[in-house]
N, C-alpha and C positions, 0 to 999 in steps of 0.2 A: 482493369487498371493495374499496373504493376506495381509493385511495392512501393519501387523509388517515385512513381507520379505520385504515390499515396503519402507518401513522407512532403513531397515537396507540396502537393495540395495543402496540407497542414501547416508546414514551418511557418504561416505567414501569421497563425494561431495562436503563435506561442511566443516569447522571448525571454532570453535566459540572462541571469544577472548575476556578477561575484558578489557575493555575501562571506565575510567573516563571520564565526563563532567565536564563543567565549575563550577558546585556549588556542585560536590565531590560525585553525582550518580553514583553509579557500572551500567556500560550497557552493556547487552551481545551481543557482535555486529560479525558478518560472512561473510565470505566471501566463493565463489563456487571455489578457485583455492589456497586449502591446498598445494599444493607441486609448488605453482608459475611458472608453465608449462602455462597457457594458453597464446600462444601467441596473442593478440589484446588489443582493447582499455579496458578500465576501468569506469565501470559507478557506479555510486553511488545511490542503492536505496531506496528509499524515501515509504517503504512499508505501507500498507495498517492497516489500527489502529488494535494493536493487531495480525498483523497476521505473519508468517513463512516460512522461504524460500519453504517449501514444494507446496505452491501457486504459484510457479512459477517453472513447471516442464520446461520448454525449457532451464532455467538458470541451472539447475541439469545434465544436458544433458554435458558432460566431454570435446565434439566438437561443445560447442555454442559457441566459438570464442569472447566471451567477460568475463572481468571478474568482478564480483560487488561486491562491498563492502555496508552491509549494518549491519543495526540493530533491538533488539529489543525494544517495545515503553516501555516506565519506568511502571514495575510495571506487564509486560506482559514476557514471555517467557525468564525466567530469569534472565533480568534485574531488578533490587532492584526498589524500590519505593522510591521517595527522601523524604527526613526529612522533607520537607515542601511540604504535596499533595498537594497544591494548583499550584504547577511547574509542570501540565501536562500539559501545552497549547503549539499550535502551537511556540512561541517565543522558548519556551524549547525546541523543538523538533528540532530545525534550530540549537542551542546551541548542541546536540546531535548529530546532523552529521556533523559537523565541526569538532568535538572530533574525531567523525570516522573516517574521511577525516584525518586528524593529523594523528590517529593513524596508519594507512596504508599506510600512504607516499604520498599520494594524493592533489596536489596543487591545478590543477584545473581537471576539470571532467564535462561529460555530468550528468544531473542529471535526476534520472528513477523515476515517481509517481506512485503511484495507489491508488486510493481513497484521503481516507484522505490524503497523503503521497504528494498528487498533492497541496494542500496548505501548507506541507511543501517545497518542494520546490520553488514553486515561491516565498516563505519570504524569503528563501535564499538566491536565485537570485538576490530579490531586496535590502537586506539588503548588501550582498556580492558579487557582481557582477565578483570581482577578481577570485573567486573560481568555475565561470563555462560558460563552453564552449557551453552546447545546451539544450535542456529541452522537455521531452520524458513524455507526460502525457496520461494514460493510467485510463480511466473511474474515472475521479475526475477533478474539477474546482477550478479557482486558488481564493479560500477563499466563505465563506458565504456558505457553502456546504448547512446547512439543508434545505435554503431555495430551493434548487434546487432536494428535492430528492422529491419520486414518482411522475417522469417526465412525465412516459406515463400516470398517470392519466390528467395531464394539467391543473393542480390546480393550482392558485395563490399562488406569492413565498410566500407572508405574511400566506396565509391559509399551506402550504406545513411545512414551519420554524416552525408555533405555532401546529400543530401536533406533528411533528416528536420530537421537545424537549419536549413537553408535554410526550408522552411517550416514552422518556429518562427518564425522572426524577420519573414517576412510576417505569420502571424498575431499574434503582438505586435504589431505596426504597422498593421493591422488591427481591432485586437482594440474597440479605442474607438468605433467603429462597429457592431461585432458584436456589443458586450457587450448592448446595449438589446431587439438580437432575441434572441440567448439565453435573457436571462432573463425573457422571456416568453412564450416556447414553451411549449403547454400539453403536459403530461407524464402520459400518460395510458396505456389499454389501448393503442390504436392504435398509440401512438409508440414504447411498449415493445416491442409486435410488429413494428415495421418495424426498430428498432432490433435486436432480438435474430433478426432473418431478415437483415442485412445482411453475414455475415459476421464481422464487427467482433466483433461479440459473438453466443453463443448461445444457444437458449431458456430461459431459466431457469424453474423450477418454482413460483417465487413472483414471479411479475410486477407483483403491485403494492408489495411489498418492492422490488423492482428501481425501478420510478418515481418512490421516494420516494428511493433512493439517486440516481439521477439529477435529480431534481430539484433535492436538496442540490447536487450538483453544478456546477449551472447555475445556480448562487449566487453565485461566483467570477468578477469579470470576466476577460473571454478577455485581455485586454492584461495583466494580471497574473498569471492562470495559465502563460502562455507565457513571463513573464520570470523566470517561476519553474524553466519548465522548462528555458529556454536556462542557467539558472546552476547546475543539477542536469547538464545535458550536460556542464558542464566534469570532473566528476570522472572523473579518470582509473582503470582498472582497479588492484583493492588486490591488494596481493599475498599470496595465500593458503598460501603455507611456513611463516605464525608459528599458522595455524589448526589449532587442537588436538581441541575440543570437538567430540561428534557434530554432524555436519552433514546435512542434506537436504533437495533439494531438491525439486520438485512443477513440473514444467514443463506444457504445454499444447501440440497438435501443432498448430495453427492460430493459436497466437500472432503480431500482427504488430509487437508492443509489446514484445517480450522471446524472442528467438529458442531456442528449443528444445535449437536442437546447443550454441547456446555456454552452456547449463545446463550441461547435458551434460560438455563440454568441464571447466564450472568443480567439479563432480564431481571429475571425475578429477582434477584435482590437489590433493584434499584426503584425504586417508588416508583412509578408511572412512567415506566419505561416501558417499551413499546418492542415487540417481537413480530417481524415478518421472518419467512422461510419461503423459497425461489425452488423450482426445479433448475438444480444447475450447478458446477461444479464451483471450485474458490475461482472460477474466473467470470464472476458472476456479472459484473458490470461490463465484460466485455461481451459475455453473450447473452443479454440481457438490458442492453444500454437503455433503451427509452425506458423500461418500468421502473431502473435501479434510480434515472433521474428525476422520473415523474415522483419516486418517493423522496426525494432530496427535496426536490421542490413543496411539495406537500411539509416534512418537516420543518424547511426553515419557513415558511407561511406561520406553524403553530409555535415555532421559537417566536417570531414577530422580529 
């Protein structure tokens, strides 16, 4: 099946709604349960910078028994860009799913990360504790991310941090030259196989579901992606002693986006918080979708 049958298979999965935020950004935010049939809990998630419900084929699936409510980040996938770029940081992004949460009816809620999305939610938690019930973190660390990415090298966080924003900030600078080849790369079997054999990411089971999420992807100019990410770099690691609610996490041993140990690490300092590890890269729920969901499922049974 070709990418575009794989997109339109889906679109009937999904439906997108404008949502205002607190300082008047249009956001385009989705939910997988158009005709409000699914019977089960409600999770709220906290997606990955820039990316699209299509990352998350278990949630597409009509009988995954949960139903989420989430968005797009400002500036990415049809969400507007607010009048003052300097409101991409984590604070705004916590400001953003509250809006969501409002908009859907949503009081409280487990809350779902991935990647970046994982230090949105614990600002949430800790700023708003009223608004959530359990905290489901999927290949992301709660705050300080760059320092923790290319983990299986085992570089020092300081040497990890001063790379990886180092080249952030080329690619921002960069980016307005690169955005025009980007976005039209054609995104296909090929690219998904070279893609998913690189390392970076691993084979996923639904390849042309993977091309359509990439594709989305490569929708987002690179100069704006990256000044998204350098102001997503600033948050600092949250402190996790006011964290009460079950928590767990789902790390990836070939993560180079989200280091494994300092999962691990933020595990442990959360009282009965719960550490799995996957063979598999930070695109773990894509290559990995039944186990990532069969433990979603599992955790919200023990939230209740």
């Amino acid at each position: 099946m070709p990418a575009s049958a794989a997109r339109a298979a889906t679109d009937d999965q999904i439906t997108f709604h404008d949502v205002l935020s607190d300082d008047g950004t249009r956001l385009r935010a989705w939910t997988n349960d158009p005709a409000g049939r699914i019977d089960g809990p409600t999770v709220v998630l906290c997606n990955g910078l820039g990316t699209s419900p299509w990352t998350w084929p278990a949630l597409l699936d009509p009988d995954c028994g949960v139903r989420v409510v989430s968005w797009n980040h400002r500036g990415t996938g049809g969400s507007d860009r607010p009048s003052d770029p300097q409101r991409v940081g984590i604070e705004e992004f916590v400001e953003d799913g509250l809006s969501v949460m409002d908009h859907f009816g949503v009081d409280r809620a487990v809350l779902m990360g991935w990647s970046m999305g994982v230090n949105t939610m614990f600002e949430l938690a800790v700023r708003h504790p009223e608004r959530v019930t359990g905290l489901f973190a999927v290949a992301g660390v709660p705050g300080d991310t760059f320092a923790t990415m290319l983990g299986p090298l085992h570089l020092p966080h300081l040497a990890a941090r001063a790379l990886t924003v180092s080249l952030s900030r080329a690619m921002k600078l960069g980016g307005r030259l690169l955005t025009p080849i980007a976005s039209r790369l054609p995104v296909g079997p090929r690219a998904v196989d070279l893609i998913t054999h690189s390392g970076f990411m691993l084979p996923v089971p639904d390849p042309e579901l993977a091309a359509v999420a990439i594709a989305e992807f490569l929708t987002t100019p690179v100069d704006w992606y990256f000044h998204l990410a350098l102001k997503t770099s600033e948050h600092a690691r949250v402190s996790l002693s006011g964290i009460t609610v079950p928590t767990m996490f789902v790390a990836a041993t070939y993560d180079v986006l989200a280091g494994a140990r300092d999962m691990r690490t933020a595990a442990d300092r959360i009282e009965g918080a719960t550490y799995v590890e996957l063979r598999g890269s930070h695109f773990i729920q894509m290559e990995q979708p039944e186990r990532v969901h069969e433990l979603l499922l599992d955790f919200l049974e023990r939230v209740g």
